[in-house]
Chimera marker file (.cmm) of the C-alpha trace (Angstrom):
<marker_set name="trace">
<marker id="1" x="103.791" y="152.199" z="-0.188" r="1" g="1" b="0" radius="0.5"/>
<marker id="2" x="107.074" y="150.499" z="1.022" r="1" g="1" b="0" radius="0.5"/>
<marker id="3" x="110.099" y="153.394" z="1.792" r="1" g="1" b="0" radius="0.5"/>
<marker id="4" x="113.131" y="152.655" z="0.048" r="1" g="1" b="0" radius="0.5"/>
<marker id="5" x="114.839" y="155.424" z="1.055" r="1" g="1" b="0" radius="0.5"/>
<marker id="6" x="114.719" y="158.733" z="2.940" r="1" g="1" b="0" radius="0.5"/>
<marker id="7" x="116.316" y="161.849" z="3.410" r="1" g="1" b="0" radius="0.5"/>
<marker id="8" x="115.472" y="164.633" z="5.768" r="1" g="1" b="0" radius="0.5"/>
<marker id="9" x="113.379" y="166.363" z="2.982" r="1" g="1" b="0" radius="0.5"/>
<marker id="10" x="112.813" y="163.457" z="0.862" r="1" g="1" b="0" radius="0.5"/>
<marker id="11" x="111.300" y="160.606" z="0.584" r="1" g="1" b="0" radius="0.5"/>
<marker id="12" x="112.011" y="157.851" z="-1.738" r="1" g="1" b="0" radius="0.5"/>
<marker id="13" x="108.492" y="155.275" z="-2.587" r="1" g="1" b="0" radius="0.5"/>
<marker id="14" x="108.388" y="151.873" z="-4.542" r="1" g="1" b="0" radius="0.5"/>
<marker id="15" x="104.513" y="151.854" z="-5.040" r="1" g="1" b="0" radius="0.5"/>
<marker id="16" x="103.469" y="148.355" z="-5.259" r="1" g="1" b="0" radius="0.5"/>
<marker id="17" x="101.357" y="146.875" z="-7.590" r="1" g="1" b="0" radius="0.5"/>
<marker id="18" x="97.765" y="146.851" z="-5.612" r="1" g="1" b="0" radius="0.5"/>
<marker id="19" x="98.269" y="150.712" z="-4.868" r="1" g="1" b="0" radius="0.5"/>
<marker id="20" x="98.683" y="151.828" z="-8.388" r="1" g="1" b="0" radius="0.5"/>
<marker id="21" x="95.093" y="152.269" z="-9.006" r="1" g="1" b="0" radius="0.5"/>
<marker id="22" x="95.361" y="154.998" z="-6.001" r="1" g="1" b="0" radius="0.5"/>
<marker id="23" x="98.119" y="157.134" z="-7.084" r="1" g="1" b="0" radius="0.5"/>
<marker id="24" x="97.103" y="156.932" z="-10.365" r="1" g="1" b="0" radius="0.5"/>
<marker id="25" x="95.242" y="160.070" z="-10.742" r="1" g="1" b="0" radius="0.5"/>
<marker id="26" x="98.046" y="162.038" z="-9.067" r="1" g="1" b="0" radius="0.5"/>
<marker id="27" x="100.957" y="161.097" z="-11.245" r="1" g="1" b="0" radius="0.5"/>
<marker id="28" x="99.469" y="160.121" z="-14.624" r="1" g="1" b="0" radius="0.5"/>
<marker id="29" x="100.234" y="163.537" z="-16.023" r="1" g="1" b="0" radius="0.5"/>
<marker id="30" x="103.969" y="163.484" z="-14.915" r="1" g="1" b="0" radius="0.5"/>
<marker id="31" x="104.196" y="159.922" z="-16.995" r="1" g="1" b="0" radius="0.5"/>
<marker id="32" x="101.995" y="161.258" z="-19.991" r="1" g="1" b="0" radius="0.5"/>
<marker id="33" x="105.024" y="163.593" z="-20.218" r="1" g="1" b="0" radius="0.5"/>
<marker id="34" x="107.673" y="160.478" z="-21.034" r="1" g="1" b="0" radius="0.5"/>
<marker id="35" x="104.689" y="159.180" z="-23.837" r="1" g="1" b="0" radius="0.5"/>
<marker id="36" x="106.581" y="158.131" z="-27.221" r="1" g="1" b="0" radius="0.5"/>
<marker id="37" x="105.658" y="156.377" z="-30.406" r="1" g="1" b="0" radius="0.5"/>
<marker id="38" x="106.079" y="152.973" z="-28.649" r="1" g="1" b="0" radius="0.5"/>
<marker id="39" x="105.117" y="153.692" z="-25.432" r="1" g="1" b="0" radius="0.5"/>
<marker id="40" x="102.423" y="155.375" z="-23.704" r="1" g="1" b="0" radius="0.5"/>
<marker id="41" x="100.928" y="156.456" z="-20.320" r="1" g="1" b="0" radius="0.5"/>
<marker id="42" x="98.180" y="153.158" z="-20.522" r="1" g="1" b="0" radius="0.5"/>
<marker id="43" x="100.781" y="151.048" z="-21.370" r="1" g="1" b="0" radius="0.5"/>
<marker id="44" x="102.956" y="152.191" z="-18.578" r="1" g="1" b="0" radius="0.5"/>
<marker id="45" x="99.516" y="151.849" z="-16.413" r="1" g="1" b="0" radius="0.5"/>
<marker id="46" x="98.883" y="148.119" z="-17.808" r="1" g="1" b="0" radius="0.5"/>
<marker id="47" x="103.151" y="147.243" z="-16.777" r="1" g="1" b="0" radius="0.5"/>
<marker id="48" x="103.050" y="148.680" z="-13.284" r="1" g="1" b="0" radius="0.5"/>
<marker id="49" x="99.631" y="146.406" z="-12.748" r="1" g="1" b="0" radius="0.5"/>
<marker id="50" x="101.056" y="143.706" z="-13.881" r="1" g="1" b="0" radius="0.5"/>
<marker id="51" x="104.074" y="144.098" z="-12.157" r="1" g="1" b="0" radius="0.5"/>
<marker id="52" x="106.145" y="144.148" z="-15.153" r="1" g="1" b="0" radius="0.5"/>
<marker id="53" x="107.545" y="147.890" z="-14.377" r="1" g="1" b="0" radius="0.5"/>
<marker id="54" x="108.289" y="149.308" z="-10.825" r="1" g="1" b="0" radius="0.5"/>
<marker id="55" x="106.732" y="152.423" z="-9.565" r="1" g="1" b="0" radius="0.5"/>
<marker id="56" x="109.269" y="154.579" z="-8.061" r="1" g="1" b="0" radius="0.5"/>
<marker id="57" x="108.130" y="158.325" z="-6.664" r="1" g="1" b="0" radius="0.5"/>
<marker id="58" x="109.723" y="160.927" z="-4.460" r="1" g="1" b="0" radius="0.5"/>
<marker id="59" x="108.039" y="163.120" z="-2.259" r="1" g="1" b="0" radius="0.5"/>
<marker id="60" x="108.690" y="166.564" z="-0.776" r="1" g="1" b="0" radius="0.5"/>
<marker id="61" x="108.129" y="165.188" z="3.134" r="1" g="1" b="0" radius="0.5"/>
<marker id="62" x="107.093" y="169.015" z="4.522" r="1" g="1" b="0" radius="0.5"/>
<marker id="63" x="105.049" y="169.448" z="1.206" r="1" g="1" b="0" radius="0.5"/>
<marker id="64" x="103.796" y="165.919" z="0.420" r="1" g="1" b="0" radius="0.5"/>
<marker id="65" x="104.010" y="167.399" z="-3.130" r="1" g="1" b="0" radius="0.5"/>
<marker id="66" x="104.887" y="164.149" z="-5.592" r="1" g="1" b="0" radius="0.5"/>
<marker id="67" x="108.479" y="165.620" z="-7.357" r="1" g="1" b="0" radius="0.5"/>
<marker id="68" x="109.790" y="162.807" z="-9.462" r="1" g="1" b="0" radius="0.5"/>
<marker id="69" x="107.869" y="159.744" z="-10.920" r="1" g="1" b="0" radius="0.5"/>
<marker id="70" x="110.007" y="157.265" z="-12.670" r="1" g="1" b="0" radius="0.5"/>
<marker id="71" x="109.260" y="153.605" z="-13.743" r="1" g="1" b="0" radius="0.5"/>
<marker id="72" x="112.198" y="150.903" z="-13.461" r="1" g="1" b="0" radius="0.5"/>
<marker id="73" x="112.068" y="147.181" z="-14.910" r="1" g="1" b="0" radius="0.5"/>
<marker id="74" x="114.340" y="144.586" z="-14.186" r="1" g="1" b="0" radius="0.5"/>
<marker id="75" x="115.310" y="142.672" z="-17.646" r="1" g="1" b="0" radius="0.5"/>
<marker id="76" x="117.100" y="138.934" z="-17.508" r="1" g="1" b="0" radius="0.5"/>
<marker id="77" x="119.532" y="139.192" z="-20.686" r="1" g="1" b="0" radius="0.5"/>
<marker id="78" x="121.151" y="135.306" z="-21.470" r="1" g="1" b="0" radius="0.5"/>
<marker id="79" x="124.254" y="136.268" z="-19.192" r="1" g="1" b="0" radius="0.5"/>
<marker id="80" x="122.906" y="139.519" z="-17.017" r="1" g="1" b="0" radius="0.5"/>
<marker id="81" x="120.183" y="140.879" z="-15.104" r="1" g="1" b="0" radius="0.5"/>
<marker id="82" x="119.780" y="144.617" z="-16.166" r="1" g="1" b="0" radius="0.5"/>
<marker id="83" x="117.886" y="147.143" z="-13.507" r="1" g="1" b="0" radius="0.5"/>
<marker id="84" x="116.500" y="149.523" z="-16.499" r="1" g="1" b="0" radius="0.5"/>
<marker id="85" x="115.129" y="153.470" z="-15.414" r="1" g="1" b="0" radius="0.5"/>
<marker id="86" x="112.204" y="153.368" z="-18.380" r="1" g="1" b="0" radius="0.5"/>
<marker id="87" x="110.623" y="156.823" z="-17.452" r="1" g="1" b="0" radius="0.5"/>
<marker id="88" x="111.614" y="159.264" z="-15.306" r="1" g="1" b="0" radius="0.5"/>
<marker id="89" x="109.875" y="163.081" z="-14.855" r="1" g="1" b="0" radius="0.5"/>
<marker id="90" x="109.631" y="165.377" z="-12.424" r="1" g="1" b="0" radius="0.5"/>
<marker id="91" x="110.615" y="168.563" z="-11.339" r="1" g="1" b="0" radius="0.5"/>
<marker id="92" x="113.666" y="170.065" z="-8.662" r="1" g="1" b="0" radius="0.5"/>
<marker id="93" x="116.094" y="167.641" z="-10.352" r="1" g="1" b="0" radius="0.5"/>
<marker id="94" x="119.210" y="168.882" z="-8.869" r="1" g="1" b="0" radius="0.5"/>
<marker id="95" x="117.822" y="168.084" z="-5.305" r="1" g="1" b="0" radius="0.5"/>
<marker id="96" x="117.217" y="164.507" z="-5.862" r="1" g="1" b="0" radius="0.5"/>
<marker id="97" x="118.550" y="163.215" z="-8.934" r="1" g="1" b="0" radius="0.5"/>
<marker id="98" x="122.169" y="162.393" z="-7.167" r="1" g="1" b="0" radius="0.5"/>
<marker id="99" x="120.073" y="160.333" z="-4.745" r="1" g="1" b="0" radius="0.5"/>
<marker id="100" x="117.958" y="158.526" z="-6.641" r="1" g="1" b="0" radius="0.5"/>
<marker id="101" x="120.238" y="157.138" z="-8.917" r="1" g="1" b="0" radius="0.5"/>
<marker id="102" x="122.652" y="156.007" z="-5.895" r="1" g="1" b="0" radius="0.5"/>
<marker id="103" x="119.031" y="154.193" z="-4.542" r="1" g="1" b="0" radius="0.5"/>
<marker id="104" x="118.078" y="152.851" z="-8.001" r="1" g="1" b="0" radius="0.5"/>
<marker id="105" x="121.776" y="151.395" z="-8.277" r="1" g="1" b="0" radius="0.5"/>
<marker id="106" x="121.316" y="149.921" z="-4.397" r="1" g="1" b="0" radius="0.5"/>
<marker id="107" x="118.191" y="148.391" z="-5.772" r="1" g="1" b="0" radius="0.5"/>
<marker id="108" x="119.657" y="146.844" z="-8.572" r="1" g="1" b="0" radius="0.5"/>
<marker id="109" x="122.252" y="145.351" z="-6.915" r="1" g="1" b="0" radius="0.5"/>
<marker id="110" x="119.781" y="143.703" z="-4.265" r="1" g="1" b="0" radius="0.5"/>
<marker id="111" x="117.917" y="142.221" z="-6.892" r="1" g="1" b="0" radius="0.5"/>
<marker id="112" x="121.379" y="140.741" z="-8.404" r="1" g="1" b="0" radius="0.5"/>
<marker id="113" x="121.725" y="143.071" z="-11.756" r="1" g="1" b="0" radius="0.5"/>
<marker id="114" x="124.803" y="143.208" z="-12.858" r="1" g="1" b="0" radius="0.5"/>
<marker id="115" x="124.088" y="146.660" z="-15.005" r="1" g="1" b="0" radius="0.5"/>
<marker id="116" x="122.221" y="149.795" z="-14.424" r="1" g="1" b="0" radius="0.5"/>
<marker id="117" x="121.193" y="151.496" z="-17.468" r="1" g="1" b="0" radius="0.5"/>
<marker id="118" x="119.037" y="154.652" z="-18.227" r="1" g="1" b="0" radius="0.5"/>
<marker id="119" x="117.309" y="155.355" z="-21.639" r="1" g="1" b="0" radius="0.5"/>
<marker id="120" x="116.368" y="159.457" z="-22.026" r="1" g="1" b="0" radius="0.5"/>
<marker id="121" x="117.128" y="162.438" z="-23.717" r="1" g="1" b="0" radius="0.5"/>
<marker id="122" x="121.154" y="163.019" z="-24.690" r="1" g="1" b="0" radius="0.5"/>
<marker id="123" x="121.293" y="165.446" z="-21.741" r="1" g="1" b="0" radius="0.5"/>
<marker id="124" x="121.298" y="163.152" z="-19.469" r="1" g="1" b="0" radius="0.5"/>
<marker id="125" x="124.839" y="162.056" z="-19.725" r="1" g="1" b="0" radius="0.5"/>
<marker id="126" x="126.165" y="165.472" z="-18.828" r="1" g="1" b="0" radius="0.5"/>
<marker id="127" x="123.775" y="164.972" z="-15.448" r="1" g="1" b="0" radius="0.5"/>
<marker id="128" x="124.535" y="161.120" z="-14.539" r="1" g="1" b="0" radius="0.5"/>
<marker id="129" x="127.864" y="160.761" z="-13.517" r="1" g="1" b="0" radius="0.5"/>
<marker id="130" x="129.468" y="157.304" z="-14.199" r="1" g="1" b="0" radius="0.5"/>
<marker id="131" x="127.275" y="156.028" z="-17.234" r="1" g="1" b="0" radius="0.5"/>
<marker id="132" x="128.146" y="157.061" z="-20.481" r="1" g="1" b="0" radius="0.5"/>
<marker id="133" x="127.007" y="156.177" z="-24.118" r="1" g="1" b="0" radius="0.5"/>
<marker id="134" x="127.189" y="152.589" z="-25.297" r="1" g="1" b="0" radius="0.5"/>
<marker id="135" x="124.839" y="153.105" z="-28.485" r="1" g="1" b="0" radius="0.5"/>
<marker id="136" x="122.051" y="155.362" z="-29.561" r="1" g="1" b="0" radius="0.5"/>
<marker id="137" x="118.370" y="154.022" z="-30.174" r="1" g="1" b="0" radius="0.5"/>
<marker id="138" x="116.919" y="155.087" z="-33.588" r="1" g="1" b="0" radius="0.5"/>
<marker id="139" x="113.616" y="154.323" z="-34.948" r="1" g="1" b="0" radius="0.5"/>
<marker id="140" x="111.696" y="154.469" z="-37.751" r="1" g="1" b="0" radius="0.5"/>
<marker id="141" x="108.212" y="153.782" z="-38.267" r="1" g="1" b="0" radius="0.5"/>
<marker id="142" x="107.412" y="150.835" z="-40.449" r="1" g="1" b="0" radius="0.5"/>
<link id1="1" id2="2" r="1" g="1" b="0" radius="0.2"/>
<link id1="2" id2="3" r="1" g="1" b="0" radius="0.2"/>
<link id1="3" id2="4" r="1" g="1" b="0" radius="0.2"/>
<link id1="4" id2="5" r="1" g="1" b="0" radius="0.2"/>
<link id1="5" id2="6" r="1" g="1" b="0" radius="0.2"/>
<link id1="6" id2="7" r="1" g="1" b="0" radius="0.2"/>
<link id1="7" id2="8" r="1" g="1" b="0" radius="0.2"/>
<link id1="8" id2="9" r="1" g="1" b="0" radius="0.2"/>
<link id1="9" id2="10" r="1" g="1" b="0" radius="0.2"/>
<link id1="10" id2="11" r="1" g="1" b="0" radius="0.2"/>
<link id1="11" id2="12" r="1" g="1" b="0" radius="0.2"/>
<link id1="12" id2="13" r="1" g="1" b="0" radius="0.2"/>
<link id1="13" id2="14" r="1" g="1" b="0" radius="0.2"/>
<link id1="14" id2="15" r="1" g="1" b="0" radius="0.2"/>
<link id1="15" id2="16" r="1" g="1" b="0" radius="0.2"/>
<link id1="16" id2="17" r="1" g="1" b="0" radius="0.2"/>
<link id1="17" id2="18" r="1" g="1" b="0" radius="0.2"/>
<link id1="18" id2="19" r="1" g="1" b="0" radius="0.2"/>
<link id1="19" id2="20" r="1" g="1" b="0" radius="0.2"/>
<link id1="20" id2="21" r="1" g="1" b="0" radius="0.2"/>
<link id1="21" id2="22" r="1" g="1" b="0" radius="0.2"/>
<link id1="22" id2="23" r="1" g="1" b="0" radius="0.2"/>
<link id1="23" id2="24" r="1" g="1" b="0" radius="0.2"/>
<link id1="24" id2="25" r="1" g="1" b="0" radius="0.2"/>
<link id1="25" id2="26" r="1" g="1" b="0" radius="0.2"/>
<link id1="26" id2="27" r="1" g="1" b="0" radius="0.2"/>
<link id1="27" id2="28" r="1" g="1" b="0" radius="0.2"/>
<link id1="28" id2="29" r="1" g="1" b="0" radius="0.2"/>
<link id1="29" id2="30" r="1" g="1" b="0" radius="0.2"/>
<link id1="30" id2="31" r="1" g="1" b="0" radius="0.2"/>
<link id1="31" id2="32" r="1" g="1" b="0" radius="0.2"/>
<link id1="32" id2="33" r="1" g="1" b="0" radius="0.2"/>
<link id1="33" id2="34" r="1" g="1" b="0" radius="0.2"/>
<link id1="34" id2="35" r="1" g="1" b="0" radius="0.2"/>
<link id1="35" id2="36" r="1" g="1" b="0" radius="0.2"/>
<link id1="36" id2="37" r="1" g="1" b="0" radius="0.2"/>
<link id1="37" id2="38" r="1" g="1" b="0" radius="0.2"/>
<link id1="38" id2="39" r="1" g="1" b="0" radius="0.2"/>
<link id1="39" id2="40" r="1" g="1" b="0" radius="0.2"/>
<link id1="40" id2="41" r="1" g="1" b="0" radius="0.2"/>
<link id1="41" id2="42" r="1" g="1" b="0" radius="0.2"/>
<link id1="42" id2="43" r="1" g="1" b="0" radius="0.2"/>
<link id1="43" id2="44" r="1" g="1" b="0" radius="0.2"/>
<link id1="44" id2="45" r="1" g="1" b="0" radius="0.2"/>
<link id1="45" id2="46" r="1" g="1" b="0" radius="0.2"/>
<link id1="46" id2="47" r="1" g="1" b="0" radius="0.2"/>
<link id1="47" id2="48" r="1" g="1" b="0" radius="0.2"/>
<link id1="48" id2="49" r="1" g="1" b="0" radius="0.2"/>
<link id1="49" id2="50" r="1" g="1" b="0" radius="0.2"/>
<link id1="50" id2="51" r="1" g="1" b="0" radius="0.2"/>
<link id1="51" id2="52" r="1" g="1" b="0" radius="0.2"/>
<link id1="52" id2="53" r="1" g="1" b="0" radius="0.2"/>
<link id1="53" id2="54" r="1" g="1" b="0" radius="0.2"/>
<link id1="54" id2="55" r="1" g="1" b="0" radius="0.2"/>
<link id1="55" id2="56" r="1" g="1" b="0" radius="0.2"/>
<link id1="56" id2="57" r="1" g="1" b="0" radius="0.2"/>
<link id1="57" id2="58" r="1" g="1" b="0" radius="0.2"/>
<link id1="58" id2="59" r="1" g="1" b="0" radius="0.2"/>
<link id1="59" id2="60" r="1" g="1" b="0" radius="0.2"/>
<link id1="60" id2="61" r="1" g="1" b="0" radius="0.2"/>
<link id1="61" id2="62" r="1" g="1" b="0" radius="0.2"/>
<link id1="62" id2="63" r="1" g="1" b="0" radius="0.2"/>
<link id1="63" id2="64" r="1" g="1" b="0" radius="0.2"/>
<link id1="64" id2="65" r="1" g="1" b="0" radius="0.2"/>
<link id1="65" id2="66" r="1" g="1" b="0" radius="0.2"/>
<link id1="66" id2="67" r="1" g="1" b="0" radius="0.2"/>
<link id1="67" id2="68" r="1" g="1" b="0" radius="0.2"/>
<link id1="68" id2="69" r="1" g="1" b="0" radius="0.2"/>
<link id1="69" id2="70" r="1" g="1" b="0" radius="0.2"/>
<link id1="70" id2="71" r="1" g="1" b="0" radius="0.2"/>
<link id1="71" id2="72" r="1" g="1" b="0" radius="0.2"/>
<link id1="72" id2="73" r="1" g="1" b="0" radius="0.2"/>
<link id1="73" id2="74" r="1" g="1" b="0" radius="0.2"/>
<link id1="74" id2="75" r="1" g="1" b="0" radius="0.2"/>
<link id1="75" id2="76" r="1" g="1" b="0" radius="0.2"/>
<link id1="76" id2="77" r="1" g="1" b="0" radius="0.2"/>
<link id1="77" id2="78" r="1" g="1" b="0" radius="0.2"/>
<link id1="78" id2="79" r="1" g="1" b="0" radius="0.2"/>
<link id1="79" id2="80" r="1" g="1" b="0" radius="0.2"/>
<link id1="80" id2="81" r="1" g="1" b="0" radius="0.2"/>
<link id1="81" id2="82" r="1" g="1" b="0" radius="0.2"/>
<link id1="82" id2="83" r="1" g="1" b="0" radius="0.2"/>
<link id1="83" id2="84" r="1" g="1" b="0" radius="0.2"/>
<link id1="84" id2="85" r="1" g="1" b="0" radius="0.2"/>
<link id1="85" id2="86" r="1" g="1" b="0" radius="0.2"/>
<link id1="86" id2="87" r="1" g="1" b="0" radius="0.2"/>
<link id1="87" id2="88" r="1" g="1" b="0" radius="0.2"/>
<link id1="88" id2="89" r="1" g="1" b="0" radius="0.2"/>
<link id1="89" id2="90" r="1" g="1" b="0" radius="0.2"/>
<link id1="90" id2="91" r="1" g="1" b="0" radius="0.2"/>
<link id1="91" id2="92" r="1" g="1" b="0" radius="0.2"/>
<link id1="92" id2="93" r="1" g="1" b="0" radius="0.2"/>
<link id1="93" id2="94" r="1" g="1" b="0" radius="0.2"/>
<link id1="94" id2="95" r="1" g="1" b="0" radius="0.2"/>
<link id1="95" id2="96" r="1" g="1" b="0" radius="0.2"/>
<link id1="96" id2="97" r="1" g="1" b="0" radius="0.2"/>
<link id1="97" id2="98" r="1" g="1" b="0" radius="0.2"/>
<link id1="98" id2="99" r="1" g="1" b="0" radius="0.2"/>
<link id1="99" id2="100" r="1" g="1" b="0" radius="0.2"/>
<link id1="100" id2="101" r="1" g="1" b="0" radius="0.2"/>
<link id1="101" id2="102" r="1" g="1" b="0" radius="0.2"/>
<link id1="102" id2="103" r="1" g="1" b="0" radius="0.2"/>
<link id1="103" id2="104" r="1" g="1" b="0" radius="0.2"/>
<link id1="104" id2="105" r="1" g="1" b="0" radius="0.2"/>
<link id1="105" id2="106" r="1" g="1" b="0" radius="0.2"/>
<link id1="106" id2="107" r="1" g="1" b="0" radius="0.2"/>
<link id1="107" id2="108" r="1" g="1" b="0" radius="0.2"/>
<link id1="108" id2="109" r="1" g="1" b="0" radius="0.2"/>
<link id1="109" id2="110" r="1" g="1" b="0" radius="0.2"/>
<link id1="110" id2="111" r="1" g="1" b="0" radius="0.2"/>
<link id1="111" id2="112" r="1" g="1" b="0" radius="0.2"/>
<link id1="112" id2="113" r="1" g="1" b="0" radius="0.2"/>
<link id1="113" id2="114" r="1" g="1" b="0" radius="0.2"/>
<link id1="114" id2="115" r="1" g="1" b="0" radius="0.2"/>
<link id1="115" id2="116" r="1" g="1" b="0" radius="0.2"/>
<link id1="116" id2="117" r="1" g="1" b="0" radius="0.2"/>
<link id1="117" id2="118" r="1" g="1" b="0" radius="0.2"/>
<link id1="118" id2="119" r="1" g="1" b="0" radius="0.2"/>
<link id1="119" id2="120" r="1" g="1" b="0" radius="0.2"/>
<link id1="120" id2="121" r="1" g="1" b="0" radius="0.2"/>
<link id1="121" id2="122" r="1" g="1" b="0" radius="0.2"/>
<link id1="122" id2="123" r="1" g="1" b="0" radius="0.2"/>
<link id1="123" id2="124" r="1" g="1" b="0" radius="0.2"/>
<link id1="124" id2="125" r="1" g="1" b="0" radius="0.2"/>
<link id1="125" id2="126" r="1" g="1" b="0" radius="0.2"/>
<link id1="126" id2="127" r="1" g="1" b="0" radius="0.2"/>
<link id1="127" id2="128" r="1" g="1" b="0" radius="0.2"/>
<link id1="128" id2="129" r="1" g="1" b="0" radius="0.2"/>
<link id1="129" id2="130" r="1" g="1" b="0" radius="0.2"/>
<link id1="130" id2="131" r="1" g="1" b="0" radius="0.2"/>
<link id1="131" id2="132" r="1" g="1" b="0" radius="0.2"/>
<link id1="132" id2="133" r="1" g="1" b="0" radius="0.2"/>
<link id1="133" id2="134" r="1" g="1" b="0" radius="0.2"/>
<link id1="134" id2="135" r="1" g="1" b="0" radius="0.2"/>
<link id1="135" id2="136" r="1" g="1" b="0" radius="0.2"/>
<link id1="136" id2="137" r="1" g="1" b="0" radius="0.2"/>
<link id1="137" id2="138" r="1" g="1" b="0" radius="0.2"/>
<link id1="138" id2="139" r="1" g="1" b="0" radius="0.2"/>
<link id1="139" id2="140" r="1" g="1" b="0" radius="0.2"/>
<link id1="140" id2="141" r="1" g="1" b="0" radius="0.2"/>
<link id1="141" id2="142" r="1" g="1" b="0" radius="0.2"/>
</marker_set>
């Protein structure tokens, strides 16, 4: 796993896409928590394979305990690359949340995005300081 980041209790993993099949078992029922009506746990499984989704995890460091799984995507729009935060789950959010965004926006702007954007539950704009709320995504079922 290559370290992106670390902090003295923390540490911040990009899984790449060989490993996947080994930290599967560990963290598929943190992402069967983000499953929706479009997208699932084995299609989140069948993107990080393929290398079409990022694997990002934190870990305590004393614990080795896996406390935040999240999947990221970079997307090529006509005029902008967009660094996108698909899933994201875990648990102690108020310990690493400040730092992982700050890492996923370093990220993002070493792979030449111009935009950062996170899809989730309305909540999260009272937690991510700096974004706010461009549009809402509805759905209906055809």
């Amino acid at each position: 796993m290559s370290n992106t980041h670390a902090t003295e209790d923390l540490s911040f993993l990009i899984v790449p896409p060989e490993e996947i099949d080994d930290i599967w078992p560990k963290i598929k029922d943190q992402v069967k928590r983000t499953n929706d009506t479009v997208l699932n746990d084995t299609d989140i499984y069948n993107y990080l394979k393929d290398g079409e989704y990022s694997l990002w995890i934190i870990k305590d460091t004393k614990t080795e305990e896996i406390i935040l799984v999240s999947t990221v995507a970079i997307l090529q729009y006509p005029r902008d690359r967009v660094c996108k935060v698909i899933t994201l789950a875990g648990s102690r959010l108020d310990e690493w949340l400040p730092e992982y965004i700050n890492t996923v926006e370093e990220w993002a702007r070493s792979n030449e995005c111009a935009y950062a954007e996170v899809e989730g539950r309305k909540g999260w704009v009272k937690k991510l300081e700096g974004y706010k709320v461009d549009y809402y995504t509805l759905r209906k079922k055809l």
